[in-house]
N, C-alpha and C positions, 0 to 999 in steps of 0.2 A: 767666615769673615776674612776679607781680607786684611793682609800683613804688609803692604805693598807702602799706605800712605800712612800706616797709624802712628801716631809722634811719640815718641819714647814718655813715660811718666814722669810724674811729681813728683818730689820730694813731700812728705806730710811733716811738719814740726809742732810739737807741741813744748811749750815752756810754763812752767810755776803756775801750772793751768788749776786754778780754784772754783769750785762751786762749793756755796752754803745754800742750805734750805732754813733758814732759820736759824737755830743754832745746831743743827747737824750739818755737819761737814761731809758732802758727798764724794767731792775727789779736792784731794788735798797735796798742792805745791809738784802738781805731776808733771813730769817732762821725759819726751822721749823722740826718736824720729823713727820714719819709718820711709826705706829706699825704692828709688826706683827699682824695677827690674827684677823684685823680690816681694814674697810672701811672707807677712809679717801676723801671726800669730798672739793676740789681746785675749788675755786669760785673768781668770779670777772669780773668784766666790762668790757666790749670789750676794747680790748689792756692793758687790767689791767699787761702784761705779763706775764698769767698763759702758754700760748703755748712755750715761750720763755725760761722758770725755765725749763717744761719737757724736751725740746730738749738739755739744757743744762746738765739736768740730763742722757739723753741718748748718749751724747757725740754727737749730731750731732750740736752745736753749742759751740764754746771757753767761757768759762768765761772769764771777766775782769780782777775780782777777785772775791774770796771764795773760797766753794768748796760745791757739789753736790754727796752725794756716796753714793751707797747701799752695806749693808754689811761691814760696812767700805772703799770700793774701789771705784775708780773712775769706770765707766762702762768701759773705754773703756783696764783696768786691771782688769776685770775678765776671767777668764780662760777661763770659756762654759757658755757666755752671754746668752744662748736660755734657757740652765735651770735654770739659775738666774734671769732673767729678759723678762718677753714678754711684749709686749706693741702695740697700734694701734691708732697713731694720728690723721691718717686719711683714710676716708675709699675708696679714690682713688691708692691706695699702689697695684697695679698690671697692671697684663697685658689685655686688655679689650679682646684683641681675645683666650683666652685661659681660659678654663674653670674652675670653683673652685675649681674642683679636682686635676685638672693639677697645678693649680698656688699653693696648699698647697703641693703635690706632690714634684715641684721646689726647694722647703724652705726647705722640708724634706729631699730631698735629700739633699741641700746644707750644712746642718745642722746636716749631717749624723745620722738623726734621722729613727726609724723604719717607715716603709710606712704604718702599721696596725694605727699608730695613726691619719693618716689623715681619714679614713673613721670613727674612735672613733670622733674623731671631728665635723667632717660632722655631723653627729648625734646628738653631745651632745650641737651642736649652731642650729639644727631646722633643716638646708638646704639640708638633703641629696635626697632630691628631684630633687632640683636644681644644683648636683654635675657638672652635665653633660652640663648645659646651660654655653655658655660665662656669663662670668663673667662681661666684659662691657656691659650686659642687665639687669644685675640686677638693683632690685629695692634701694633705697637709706637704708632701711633698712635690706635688704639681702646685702647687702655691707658692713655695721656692724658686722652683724654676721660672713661673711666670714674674715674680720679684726679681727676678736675677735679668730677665728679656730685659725688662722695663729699666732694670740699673743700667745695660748696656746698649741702650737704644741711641745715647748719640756719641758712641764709638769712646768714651772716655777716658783718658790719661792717667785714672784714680778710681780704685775701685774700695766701696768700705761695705761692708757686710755684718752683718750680726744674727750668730749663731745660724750659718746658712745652711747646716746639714739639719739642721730638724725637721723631722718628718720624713726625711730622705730614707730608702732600703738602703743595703748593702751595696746592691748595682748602682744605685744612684748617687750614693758614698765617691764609690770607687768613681764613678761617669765626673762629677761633682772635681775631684781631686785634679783628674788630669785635667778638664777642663781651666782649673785656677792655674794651673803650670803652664798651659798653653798660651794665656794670659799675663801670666808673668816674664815668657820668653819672646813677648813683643814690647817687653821694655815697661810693662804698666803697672804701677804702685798699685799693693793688695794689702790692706787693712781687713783680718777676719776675726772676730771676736766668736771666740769660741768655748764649750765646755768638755767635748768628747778630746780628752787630750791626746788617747791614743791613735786617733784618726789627726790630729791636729801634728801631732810628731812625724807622721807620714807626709806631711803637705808644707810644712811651712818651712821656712829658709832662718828665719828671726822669730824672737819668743820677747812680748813685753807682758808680765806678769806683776798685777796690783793687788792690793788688800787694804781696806778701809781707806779706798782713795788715793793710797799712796803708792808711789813702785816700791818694790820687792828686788828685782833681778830685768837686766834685761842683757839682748847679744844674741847672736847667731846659735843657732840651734849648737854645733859643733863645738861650739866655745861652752857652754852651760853644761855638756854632757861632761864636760873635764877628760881626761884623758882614760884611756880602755886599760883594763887591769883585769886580771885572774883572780879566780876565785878559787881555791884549796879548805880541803877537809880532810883530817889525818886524825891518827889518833893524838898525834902531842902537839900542838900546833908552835909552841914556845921551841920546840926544838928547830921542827922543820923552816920558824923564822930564823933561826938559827944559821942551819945550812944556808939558807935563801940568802943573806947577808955575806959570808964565803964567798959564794955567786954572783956577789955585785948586784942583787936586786930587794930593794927597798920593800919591806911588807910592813901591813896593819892589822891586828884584831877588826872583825867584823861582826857579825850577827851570829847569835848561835853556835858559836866554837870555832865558826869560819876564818880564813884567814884573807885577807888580799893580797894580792901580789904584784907590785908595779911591773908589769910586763905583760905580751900578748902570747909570749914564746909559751906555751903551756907543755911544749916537750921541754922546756927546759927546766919548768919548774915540776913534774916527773920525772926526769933523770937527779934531780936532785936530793927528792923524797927518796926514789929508788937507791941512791947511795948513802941514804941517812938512816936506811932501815925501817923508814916508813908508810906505812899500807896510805894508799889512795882513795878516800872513799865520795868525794867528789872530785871533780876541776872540768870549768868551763870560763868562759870568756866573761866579764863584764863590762857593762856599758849602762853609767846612771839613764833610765826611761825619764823620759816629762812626769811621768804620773809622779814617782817616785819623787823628782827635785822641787814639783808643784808643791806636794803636800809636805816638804821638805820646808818651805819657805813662807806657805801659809798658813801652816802648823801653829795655832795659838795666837791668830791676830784677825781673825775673820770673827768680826763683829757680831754676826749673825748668830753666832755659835757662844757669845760673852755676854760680858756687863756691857754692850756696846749703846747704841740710839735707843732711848726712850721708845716705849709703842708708838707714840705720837706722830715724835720725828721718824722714825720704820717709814710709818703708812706715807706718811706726806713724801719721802722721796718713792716711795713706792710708785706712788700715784703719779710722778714726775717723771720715772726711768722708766715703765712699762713691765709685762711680764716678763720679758725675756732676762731681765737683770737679776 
């Protein structure tokens, strides 16, 4: 693809963005942005209403109230939505007797876009092998990539995705990831709603995490991880916070006897045990994971797992947000 003409990305904003189903509240007073130039990671608990915010950002579902815009605008007042926005919520979006080719061909044409960027495509997402085969044989993960062609068929500004490593292998993880960075480093807004966190900690730049509709946390990956600290295991740990404090370095009880240590210096926090007269029987680095600060934050508020929505209201946004939510 060329990188020569492509115009920097969107801003995406979302403000006190509401949806009800009834009297279930699917996403509730949610607000968050998401920048150009950067990968922004949409996380949360089955039916957290992350599928439900994108469709609403895509104009295929009404707000209650807020408001969901890119670029400032609603989607459904943009001029040439194909080169503002592509997107792929899921990867059942075609015709199963009609081949990849044909079905990007379709969109192209509809879209009055040039028919040289579907084979540019076909290429730059792996499958031009596959051009030729129906499309309803493909594998769960060539159903991805052919979602992902079809999102970037008219070179878009704004990319939103949902849950796009499913079905994907390892290599196609890995192909998957750099590919969104390569993307990101032409300036173009990346909306990925995702659940494999620890593939998602590896890709994204920004983290907005919701639960029963609402935000939880949001910020730069760097900022949410909080700052890096040691981790020690002695036999007296009251003492050796002891010495640690002589030393000018702040510690906390942790899990299991463990101690933290505000610092990265771990020879320093060993020289210290060593002149306290205390044996070593861990020390390594820490650094909170996503996994860890997710279930940190979601911990006791994911509906699905409470007294939350009646079966009723369940099924009925069910039926609204799709499987993927």
């Amino acid at each position: 693809m060329s990188t020569a003409a492509t115009p920097q990305g969107a801003p995406i904003e979302v403000r006190d963005l509401t949806k009800t189903f009834g009297s279930f509240t699917a996403v509730d007073r949610l607000s968050f942005t998401v920048e150009p130039g950067r990968i922004t990671g949409f996380l949360g608990p089955n039916g957290a209403g992350k599928t439900t915010t994108l469709r609403m950002l895509l104009g295929l579902v009404h707000a209650t109230s807020g408001t969901a815009t890119i670029d400032g605008r609603d989607y459904r007042d943009l001029d040439h939505p194909q080169s503002m926005v592509g997107s792929a919520l899921e990867a059942t979006n075609f015709h199963p007797g009609r081949s990849g080719r044909d079905h990007l061909r379709v969109l192209a044409a509809a879209g009055g876009l040039p028919m040289s960027r579907v084979d540019e495509l076909l290429e730059l997402t792996g499958i031009p092998a596959a051009a030729r085969k129906r499309a309803g044989e493909y594998s769960m993960g060539m159903r991805q990539r052919l979602g992902l062609a079809a999102a970037l068929l008219g070179d878009p500004r704004v990319l939103i995705l949902d849950e796009p490593s499913n079905g994907l292998d390892p290599e196609g993880i890995r192909w998957l990831r750099g590919f969104l960075r390569h993307l990101s480093s032409q300036g173009k807004t990346i909306l990925v709603s995702s659940h494999l966190l620890q593939e998602v900690e590896q890709t994204v730049d920004d983290v907005v995490i919701i639960a029963n509709g609402r935000l939880v946390r949001s910020g730069p990956m760097a900022q949410l991880r909080g700052a890096p600290s040691t981790i020690v295991r002695t036999s007296d740990a009251d003492q050796l916070a002891g010495a640690l404090r002589v030393a000018d370095v702040t510690s906390t009880p942790g899990r299991d006897g463990e101690l933290v240590a505000e610092t990265t210096d771990m020879r320093l926090v060993g020289d210290v045990a060593l002149r306290a007269g205390l044996p070593i029987w861990e020390l390594r680095p820490r650094r909170a994971d996503l996994e860890a600060l997710y279930f940190e934050l979601t911990e006791g508020t994911n509906r699905n797992l409470g007294a939350g929505a009646t079966p009723v209201e369940a099924d009925a946004v069910s039926g609204q947000e799709g499987a993927n939510e």
